[in-house]
TIDREN-568550 format. One record per residue (C-alpha): residue in one letter; x, y, z. Coordinates in steps of 0.02 Angstrom, whole numbers, plus 50000, padded with zeros to 5 digits. Layout:
// residues N
AXYZ
...
This chain:
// residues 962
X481574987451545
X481394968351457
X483194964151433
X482944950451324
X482174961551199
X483224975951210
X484844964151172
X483734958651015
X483364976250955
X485294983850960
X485424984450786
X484214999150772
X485445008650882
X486835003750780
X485795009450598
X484755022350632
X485765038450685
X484475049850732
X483745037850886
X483545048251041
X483585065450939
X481935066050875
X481315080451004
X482655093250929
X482295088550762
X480215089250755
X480245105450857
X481355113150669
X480255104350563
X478595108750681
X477955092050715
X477415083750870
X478015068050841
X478445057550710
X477045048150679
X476265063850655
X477565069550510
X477275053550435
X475555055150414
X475675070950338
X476895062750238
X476365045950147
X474315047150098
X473265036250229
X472395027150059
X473855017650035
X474675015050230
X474804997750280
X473924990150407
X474694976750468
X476384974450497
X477864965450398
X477874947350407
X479824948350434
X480464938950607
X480724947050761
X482464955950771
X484204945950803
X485764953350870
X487274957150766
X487934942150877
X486574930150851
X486504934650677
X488164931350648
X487864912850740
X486314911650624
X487394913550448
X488674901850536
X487584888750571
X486694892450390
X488344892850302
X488614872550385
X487134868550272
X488454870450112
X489824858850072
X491284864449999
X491624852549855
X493474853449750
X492714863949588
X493054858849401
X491554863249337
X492274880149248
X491334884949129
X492084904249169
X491754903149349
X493484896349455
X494224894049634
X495434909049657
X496634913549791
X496344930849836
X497804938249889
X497534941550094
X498274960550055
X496724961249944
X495564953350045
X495934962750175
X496214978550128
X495034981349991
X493744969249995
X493504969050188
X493674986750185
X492525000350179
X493525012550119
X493495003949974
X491834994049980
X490615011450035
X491445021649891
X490125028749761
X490205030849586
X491435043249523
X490515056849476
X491175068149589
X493135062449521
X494045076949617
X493775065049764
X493965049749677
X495365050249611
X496065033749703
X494655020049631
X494765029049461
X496685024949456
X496195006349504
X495105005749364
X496085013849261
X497574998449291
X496004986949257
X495684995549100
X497674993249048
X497464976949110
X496054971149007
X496764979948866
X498384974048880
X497784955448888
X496434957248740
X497614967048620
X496344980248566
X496464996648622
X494965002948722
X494204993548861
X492815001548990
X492924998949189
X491914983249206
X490184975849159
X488834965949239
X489484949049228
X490054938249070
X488164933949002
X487724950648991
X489374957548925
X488964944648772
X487564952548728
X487954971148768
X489384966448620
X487754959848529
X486924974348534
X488424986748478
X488534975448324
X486874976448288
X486594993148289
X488394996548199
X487874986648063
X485994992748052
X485885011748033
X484055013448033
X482475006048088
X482414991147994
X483804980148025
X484414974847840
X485554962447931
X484534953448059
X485344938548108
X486824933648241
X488074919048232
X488264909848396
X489424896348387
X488704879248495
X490274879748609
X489904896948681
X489504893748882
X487724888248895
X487304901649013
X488084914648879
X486834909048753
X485594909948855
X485454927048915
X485984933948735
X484454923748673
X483524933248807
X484044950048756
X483974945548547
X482114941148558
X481194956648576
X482254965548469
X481774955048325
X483634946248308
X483714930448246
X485044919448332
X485844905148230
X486814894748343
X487934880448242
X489624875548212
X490764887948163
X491794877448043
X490154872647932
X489244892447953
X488764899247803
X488904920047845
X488084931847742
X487604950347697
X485964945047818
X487194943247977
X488084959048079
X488974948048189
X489754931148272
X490234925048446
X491534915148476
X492174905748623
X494194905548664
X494434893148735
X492904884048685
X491524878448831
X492484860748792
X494064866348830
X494724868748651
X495974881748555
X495264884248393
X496014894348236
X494624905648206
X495664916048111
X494584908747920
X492974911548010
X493264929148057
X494064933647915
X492234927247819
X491184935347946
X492294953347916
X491934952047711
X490084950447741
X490224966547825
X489954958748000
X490934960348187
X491494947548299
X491374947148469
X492384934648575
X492134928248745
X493894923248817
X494904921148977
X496314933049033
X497054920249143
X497104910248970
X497764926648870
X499404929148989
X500024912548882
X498544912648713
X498854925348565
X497674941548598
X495774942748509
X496444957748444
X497954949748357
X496734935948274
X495584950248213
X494134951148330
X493074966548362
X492554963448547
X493484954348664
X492224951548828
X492294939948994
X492514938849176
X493924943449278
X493214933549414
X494834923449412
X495874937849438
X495594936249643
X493834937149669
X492924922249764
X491454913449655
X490264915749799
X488954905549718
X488894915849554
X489454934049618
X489744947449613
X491234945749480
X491774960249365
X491614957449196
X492774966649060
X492224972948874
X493574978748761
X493414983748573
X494224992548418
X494455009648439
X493045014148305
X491715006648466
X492285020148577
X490905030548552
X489585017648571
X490135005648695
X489195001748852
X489845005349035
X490955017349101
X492785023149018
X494015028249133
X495175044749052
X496595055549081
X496445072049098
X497185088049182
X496505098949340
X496395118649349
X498465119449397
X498765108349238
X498925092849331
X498685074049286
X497015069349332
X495575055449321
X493645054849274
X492475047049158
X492675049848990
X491445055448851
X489945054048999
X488755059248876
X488765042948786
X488035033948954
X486605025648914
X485745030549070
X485785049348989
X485265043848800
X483735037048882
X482315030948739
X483825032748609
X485015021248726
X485635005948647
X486054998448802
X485445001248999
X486844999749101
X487075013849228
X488015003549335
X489664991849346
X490794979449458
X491954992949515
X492334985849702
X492664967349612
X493844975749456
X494734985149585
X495104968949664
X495424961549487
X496654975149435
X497654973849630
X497894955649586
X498494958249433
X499654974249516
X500214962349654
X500754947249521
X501424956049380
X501574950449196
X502714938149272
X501854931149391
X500144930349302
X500994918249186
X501774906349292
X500294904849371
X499444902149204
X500944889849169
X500664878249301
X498794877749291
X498914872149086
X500464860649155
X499454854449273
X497774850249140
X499074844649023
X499694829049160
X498034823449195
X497604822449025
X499194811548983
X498574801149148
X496764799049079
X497404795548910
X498734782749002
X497004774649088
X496034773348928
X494994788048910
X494744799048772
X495364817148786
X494194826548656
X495414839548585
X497294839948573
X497264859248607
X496554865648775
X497084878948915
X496434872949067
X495054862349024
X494804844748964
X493284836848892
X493104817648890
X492144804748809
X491404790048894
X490154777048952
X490854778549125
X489974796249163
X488824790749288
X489914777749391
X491264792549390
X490104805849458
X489724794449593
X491434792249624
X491884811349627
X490544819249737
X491114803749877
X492774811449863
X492024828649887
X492244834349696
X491234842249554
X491574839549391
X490404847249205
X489264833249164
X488804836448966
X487204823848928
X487664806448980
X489374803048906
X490404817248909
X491434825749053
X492374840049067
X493644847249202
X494344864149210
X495804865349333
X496274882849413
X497554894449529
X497114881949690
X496964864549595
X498624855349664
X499854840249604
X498934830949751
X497334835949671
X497824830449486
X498054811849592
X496424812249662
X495464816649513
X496454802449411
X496314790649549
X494114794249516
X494454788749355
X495494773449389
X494324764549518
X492874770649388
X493534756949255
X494414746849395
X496154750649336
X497804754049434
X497984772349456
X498974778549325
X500954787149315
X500934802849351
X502624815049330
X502494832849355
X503754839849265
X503834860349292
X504994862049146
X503834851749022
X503314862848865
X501554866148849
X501344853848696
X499454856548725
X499424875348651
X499604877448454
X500894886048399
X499824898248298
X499074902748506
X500774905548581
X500804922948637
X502294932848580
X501674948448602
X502044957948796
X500714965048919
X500724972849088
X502424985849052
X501854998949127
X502735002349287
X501164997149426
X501064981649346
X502874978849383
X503354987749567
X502284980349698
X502864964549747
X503034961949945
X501674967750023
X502264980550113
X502174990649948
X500764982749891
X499764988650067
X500385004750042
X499925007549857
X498295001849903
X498225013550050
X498725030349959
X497405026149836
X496085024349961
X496565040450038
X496165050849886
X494395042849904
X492935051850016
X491685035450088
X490485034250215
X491905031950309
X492475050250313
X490705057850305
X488825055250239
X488545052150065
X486935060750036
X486505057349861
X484895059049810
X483845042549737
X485425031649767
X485135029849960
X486975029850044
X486535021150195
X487555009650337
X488294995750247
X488714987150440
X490044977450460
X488934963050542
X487934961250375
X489524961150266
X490574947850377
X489834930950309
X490544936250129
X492254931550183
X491694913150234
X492414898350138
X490534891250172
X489834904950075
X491214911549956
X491904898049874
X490384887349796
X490044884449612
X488584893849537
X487944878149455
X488754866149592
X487174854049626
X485864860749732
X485814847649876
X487794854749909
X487004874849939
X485654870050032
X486044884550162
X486054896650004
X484494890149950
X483494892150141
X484214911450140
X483634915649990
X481744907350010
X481874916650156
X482414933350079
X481024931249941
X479954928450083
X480414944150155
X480434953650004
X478664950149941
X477994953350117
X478874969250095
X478184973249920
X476514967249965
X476564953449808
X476734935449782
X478234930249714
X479924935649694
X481194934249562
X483424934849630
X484304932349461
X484424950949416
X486264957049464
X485804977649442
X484364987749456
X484334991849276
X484364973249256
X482734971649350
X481924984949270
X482274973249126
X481744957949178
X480014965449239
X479784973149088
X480264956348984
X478714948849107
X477474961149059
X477944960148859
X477824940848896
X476224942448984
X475384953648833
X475994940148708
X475394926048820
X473474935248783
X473724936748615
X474124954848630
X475784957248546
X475104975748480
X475294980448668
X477004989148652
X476645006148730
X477495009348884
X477075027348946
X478615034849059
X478645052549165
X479705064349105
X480525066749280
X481035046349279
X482695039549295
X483515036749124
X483655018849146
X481645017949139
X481635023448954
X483285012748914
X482484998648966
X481124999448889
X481655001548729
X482724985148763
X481154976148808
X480374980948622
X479294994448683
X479045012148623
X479215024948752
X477845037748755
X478415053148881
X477185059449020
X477195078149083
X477695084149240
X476675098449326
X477645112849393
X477475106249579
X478265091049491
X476775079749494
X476185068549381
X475205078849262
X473635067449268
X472795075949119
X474275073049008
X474385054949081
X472385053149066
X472615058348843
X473945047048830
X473065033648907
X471505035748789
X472735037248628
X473655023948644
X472255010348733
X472424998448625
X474094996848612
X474745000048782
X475724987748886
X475904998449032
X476705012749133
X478505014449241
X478185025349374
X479275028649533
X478615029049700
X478875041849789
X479085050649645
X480965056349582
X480535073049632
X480345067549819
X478545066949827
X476885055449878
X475725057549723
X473855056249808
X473585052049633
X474565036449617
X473145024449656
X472115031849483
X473575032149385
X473865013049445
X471805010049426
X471805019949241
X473245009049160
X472354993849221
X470494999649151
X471394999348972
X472344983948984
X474064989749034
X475154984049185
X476044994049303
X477804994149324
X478565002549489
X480495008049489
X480985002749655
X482435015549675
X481515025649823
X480855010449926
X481835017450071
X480355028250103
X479125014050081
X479815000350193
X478344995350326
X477405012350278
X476725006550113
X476934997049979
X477024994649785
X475494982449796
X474524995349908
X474945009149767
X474154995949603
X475664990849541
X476004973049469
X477974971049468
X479324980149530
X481254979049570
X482254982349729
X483784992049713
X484694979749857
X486094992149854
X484865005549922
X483615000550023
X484204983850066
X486224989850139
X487234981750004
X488784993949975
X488925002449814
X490864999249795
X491415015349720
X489985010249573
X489534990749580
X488934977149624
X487284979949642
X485634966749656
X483794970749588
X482704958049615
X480824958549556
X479484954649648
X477634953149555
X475994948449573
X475464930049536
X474684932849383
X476374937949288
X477154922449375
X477024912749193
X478034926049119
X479524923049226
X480754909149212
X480884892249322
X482484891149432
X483964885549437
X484204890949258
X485414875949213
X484044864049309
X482534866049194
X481984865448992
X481374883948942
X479654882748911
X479104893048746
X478884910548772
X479484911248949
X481084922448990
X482644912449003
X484134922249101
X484404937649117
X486084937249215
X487474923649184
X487054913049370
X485454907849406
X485244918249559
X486364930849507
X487764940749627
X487134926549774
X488364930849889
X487814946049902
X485954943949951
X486794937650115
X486874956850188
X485054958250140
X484414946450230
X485564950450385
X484854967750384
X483044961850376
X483524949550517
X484414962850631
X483194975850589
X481434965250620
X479634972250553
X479684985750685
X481304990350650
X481284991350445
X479785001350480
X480805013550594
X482035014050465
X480935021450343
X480205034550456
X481845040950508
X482435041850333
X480845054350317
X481235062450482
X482965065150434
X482655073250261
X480995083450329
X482525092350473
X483745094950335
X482305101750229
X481855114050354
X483495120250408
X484035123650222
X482285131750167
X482645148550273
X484355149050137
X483855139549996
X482195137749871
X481605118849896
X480785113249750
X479215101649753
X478415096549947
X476745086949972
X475245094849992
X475405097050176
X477395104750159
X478635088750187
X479545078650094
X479805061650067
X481615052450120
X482355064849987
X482085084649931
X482965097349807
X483815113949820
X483645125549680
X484965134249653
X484725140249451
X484375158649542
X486045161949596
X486785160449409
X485905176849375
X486445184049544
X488135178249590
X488525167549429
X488805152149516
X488115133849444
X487695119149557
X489395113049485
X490205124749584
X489315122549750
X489695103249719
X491435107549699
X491555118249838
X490535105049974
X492325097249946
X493205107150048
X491745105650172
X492305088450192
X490845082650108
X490295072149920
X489065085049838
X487335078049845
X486515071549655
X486685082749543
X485555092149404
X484635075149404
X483035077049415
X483115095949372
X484495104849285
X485345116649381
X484745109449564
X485525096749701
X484495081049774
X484765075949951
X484495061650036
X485025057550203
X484425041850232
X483965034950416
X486115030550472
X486705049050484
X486675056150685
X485985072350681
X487625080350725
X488125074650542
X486555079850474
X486875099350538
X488765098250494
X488355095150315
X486695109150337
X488365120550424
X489245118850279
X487725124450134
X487255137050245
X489115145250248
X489145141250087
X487625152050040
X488365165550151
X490035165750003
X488445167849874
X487655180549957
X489605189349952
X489665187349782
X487845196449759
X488325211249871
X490185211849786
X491085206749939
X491865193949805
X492375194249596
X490975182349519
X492535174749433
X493595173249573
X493175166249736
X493195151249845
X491345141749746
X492275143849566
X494105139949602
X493595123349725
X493985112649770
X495745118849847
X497095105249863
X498535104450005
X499655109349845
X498875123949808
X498345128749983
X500215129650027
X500845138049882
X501985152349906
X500965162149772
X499295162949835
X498595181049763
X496695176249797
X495455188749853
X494965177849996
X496205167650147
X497015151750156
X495855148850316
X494055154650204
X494835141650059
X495075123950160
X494465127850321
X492975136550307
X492025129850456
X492765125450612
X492285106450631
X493325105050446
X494855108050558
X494725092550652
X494445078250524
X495255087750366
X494805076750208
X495965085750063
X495555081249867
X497075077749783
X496835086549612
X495845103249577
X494525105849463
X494605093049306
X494425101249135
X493035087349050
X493295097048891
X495185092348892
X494855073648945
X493905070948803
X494815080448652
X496405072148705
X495405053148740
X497025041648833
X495965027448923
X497675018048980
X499055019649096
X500175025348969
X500085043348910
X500245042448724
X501415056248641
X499965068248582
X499415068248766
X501055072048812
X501365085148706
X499755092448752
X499995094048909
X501745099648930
């Protein structure tokens, strides 16, 4: 036994489960070995030959010395760069208990909201919050970041204002002090929709019948409060919308959007607790006019009522997702910040209206003495009306910036003789001296007088900006201030949640794997949490040799040449690499090329984004053992030649499967001129095996939220990356986005930083570096070994839809269950519900075949998890079978009244036709680690007749459910 290398391979002990019980499982599934399963499993025309280029394995301990010695390589300057990215104190209670915790952080998205009722509360304070702070009255549960949010609003205008296919109102007001980074991305996402941006001066804009919207700044990128009260009132009798990026730190003290007549209200809440960590992961909020509610992008939280008529949470009016529209989406987000709005909406909880503004109070008191003392010194302070920002003119900018980095501080640099300096929630009295001390030795000058007066009246806010209206009433907002109660709040809403950390997760395509606590350490580091996205690259150097490293990593993974970081979601890659391939077509001289042909069976976010990139979305067939159909694919090829830019495919396939074909799919798009784009959603069964260059594609994205460990957070963050081959490297942008000029035609940002949620890609690349080549590859093969056992224990009970040609699966299979609602009338809803009182989150759902579940076990669940959750759908096809023989009423049995809650459980009026036992303990092992949902059933119907999105119930809701 070599020692040394055993102590460097641990961490494949600690991630992959099934290590040490592969004899039990192969002799189920019939194999010899694994290597054997695995090549009956991925074709041997596309296995890779050599291994990763990834370096031998660390140990969680020498990993962890690794990031600290990395994390050295980053000094922590004082920030007042701003620009809507600030130094926070998160609130240790927070930090601890929901950031640090994985309760919280290994939470899924609510779809299952029986058992998530806890995170859907937290969001549902976040929506009050945001609403509360924006004045209009629907918000959703967070967005990608701030960028994005901008032009998600520009999109909803857009297509409010133009009904059909021509757009009679084309163009989109962008006023020149909207953050630089804003403008950017909406640029981005206006260009191959055909909208023309006009960015000017809002005072001078001449709006028209031709426009359908504005954007606004407030405060301003310089720091000002402007009236725009004229403007919008010009831009609403042209028949137009505004959208306005703001700052709810700013709105505890600043009149509402809503009250000065804007539309949409968008931004970050990164300020509300949540570190900057070098650009992210920050939850952005989006709140509009109630006429928007229908079309607006992300998830709404709603109130509803359960089975006994109780309160009760879930997403509202789900069919307006854009990830279901598909080609007729307006939008592609499938996906939010729900782990960094929870922490948004607990700091907001924890301080209260109260305390928000006295917070907000000393941070404008604060910007308001240094401007006096600058002012006092000689300077120019731009604008008599600011919040927390100050711009200033002068010929002094370079001596000062010399000045301010030797005293360890960053300051906005605009050209070469302007300055600006946001203060925040940390910035001190102490600091206010320092910074005006920088500007005294800059022009040789005695420092200047300083009093900080706590009683002072904020002189530097207009009086038409003084808020008068009241936020945060609602009784959360105003209870939890020691934290004792705060721990405890945030405790009893965890409990209502099922995470990894009560039992697997096996949701098909959205691999639930470890999310270890070694890879998600470094996060809380001052070294790696608390740097400015656009803080100057020789101060992130460490950030900067992790992430060449991770690209590194990542294209030997994908088997191409470079790789792309900015893109902050999946859906956000898929974007970007089909931006590249548009760009790469017009770069030719092939702008006809706008074809993009999709499979039927892909995830809705393929179509969505495509339509956002300018394409039209032709639809492939399926054959009925769910491949490809090849045929179809070949005639669709042929039609559209001349016009085609490419095809999406995933790989394996969404039904589970290795297409032998995928290589003459890949070579037939490329024969008529296309390009090949590969959803990376199901790279868990690719990792080390095969790759999307040994397939044909060009480009891809990786879901780093899958494949690569980072948590899903009860529904966000989330990182895609691209990777691509060389030739589409033109197509892509330069980086650091605030670094370079845009060249013509290239893509400028698609995400608000330039390497979007950084912090992030840290528990990427400490997976890679525990894991090594050998083990990544392990990983994958025990993420097939895993799913090829379940699959084999369930097909004696269950029909499995779709297996390769020699019988297995890939990581991933589904279980048909459409027969039984002829035989027993019960739905997949109802075995979903009913793997509740299992202990257990129901597998996907109907997705990518009505009426059918998708698991995936991924390569962390021990087998003696994998045949407890097996247990429980075999017992649970033993209550079918009752039904069938009559044993139990088709209306009234344990599958259609689950889940059962404690409450009802114990109830002294139980009349059911089956026990107390059969109803929440069905199998013994559920005895020992009891996890009990908190509400029963959720009427959707209700939820969305009687919409309430807030904490307060309104009086109809009420009434309706008295």
């Amino acid at each position: 036994m070599n020692l040394f290398e055993l102590q460097s391979n641990e961490f494949q002990g600690r991630h992959i489960g099934t290590l040490g019980s592969e004899a039990a499982m192969l002799e189920v599934i019939g194999e010899k070995s694994v290597d054997a399963l695995v090549d009956k499993t991925v074709p041997e025309a596309i296995r890779l030959q050599a291994p990763l280029n990834v370096p031998d394995a660390l140990s969680e301990a020498a990993l962890l010395q690794h990031l600290h010695e990395l994390s050295q390589k980053n000094e922590v300057f004082k920030s007042y760069i701003g620009q809507g990215y600030y130094d926070t104190h998160t609130p240790s209670v927070i930090l601890r208990n929901i950031f640090e915790n994985p309760g919280w952080y290994t939470q899924y998205t609510p779809y299952q909201a029986e058992i998530s009722q806890g995170r859907l509360e937290s969001l549902l304070n976040y929506q009050t919050m945001v609403t509360d702070l924006t004045g209009l009255p629907i918000a959703n549960a967070s967005l990608l970041d701030e960028a994005t949010s901008a032009a998600e609003a520009m999109n909803l205008l857009f297509h409010n204002v133009n009904k059909s296919d021509v757009a009679q109102a084309p163009k989109f007001f962008v006023d020149a002090q909207v953050f630089p980074q804003v403008v950017d991305v909406v640029v981005t996402r206006a260009t191959p929709l055909n909208i023309e941006v006009v960015i000017g001066d809002y005072k001078t804009a001449t709006i028209d019948n031709t426009f359908f919207g504005a954007l606004l700044q407030y405060p301003n990128a310089a720091g000002s409060i402007e009236d725009y009260r004229s403007f919008i009132d010009k831009v609403h009798a042209a028949g137009a919308g505004v959208a306005m990026g703001t700052d709810l730190l700013a709105l505890t003290l600043l009149t509402s959007p809503g009250e000065l007549g804007a539309d949409i209200a968008f931004g970050s809440a990164q300020r509300f607790g949540v570190p900057m960590g070098f650009g992210g992961p920050h939850a952005a909020f989006f709140a509009a006019k109630d006429e928007f509610k229908r079309s607006m992008p992300g998830r709404i939280i709603g109130i509803s009522i359960d089975a006994q008529g109780k309160r009760a949470l879930r997403m509202a009016l789900q069919t307006r997702e854009q990830h279901i529209k598909r080609e007729k989406a307006t939008s592609n987000i499938c996906t939010a910040q729900a782990l960094l709005a929870n922490m948004a909406a607990m700091y907001a909880v924890y301080h209260g209206p109260d305390g928000l503004k006295k917070i907000a109070k000393r941070v404008s008191l604060l910007t308001h003495v240094l401007a006096a003392a600058l002012t006092e010194l000689g300077f120019t302070v731009a604008h008599a009306h600011y919040f927390d920002t100050l711009t200033i003119s002068t010929d002094k900018a370079a001596a000062i910036k010399e000045i301010a980095e030797a005293y360890k501080m960053n300051f906005r640099y605009v050209g070469a003789s302007q300055i600006s300096i946001s203060l925040d929630e940390t910035t001190t009295q102490h600091d206010v001296l320092d910074i005006a001390q920088v500007f005294a030795l800059a022009v040789q000058h005695e420092a200047a007088s300083i009093v900080f007066d706590d009683e002072a009246s904020l002189s530097n806010i207009p009086t038409f900006a003084v808020r008068t209206s009241a936020f945060l009433e609602h009784a959360v907002f105003n209870t939890h201030r020691s934290e004792s109660q705060m721990m405890r709040y945030i405790k009893s809403l965890e409990s209502k949640d099922l995470s990894l950390n009560t039992s697997m997760i096996s949701l098909g395509s959205c691999t639930m794997k470890l999310n270890a606590a070694s890879e998600m350490m470094p996060l809380s580091s001052p070294n790696w949490s608390k740097l400015h996205p656009f803080a100057p690259v020789a101060q992130v150097q460490g950030y900067h040799e992790m992430m060449a490293s991770l690209n590194q990593y990542l294209c030997s993974v994908t088997g191409f040449d470079e790789c792309w970081l900015q893109p902050n979601s999946g859906a956000q890659g898929e974007y970007a690499g089909l931006l590249a391939i548009r760009n790469y077509h017009l770069k030719n001289n092939q702008p006809q090329r706008n074809v993009m042909l999709i499979p039927i069976s892909a995830h809705g976010t393929n179509p969505a984004s495509a339509v956002m990139a300018g394409m039209k979305v032709v639809v492939v067939k399926a054959l009925d053992n769910g491949y490809i159909d090849v045929e179809d694919f070949k005639a669709k090829v042929a039609q559209y030649s001349n016009e085609l830019a490419g095809t999406m495919i995933t790989y394996p396939s969404t039904y589970g499967i290795f297409e032998e074909t995928v290589k003459d799919i890949c070579a037939l798009v490329h024969e008529h001129g296309g390009q090949v784009y590969m959803d990376g959603a199901n790279m868990n069964a690719q990792v080390g095996l095969t790759s999307p260059a040994a397939i044909g594609a060009d480009v891809c994205h990786l879901n780093l939220h899958k494949t690569f460990a980072i948590p899903h957070g009860g529904g966000g963050p989330g990182m895609g990356p691209i990777c691509f081959r060389s030739h589409l490297k033109d197509s892509f942008m330069s980086m650091p986005m605030q670094e370079i000029a845009h060249s013509e035609g290239n893509m400028r940002g698609v995400s608000a930083a330039p390497f979007g949620s950084a912090s992030i890609l840290l528990i990427s690349y400490a997976y890679i570096r525990m894991l090594g080549a050998v083990g990544l590859r392990k990983a994958t093969e025990y993420a097939i070994l895993n799913a090829n056992y379940m699959r084999a224990r369930l097909q004696e009970h269950y029909p499995i839809l779709y297996t390769g040609i020699n019988g297995t699966c890939a990581h991933e299979f589904i279980v048909d269950l459409r027969p039984f609602k002829n035989t027993a009338g019960v739905e997949a809803e109802d075995v979903a519900k009913r793997l509740m009182d299992y202990g257990f989150h129901a597998p996907t759902m109907s997705f990518p075949v009505p009426g059918t579940i998708m698991i995936e076990p991924t390569e962390s669940e021990d087998k003696a998890e994998l045949d407890r959750f097996c247990d429980a759908l075999i017992s649970i096809r033993a209550e079918i079978a009752a039904i069938e023989n009559g044993q139990l009423d088709k209306a009234n049995n344990p599958l259609k009244h689950a889940p059962h809650t404690l409450e009802v459980a114990m109830n002294d009026g139980w009349d059911r036709p089956y026990s107390r036992q059969v109803a929440v303990f069905p199998l013994p092992y559920v005895m020992q680690n009891k996890f009990w949902p908190t509400v029963s059933r959720i009427n959707n119907t209700h939820g969305d007749r009687n919409l309430v999105c807030t904490c307060e119930p309104t009086a109809a809701y009420a009434e309706a459910t008295a």
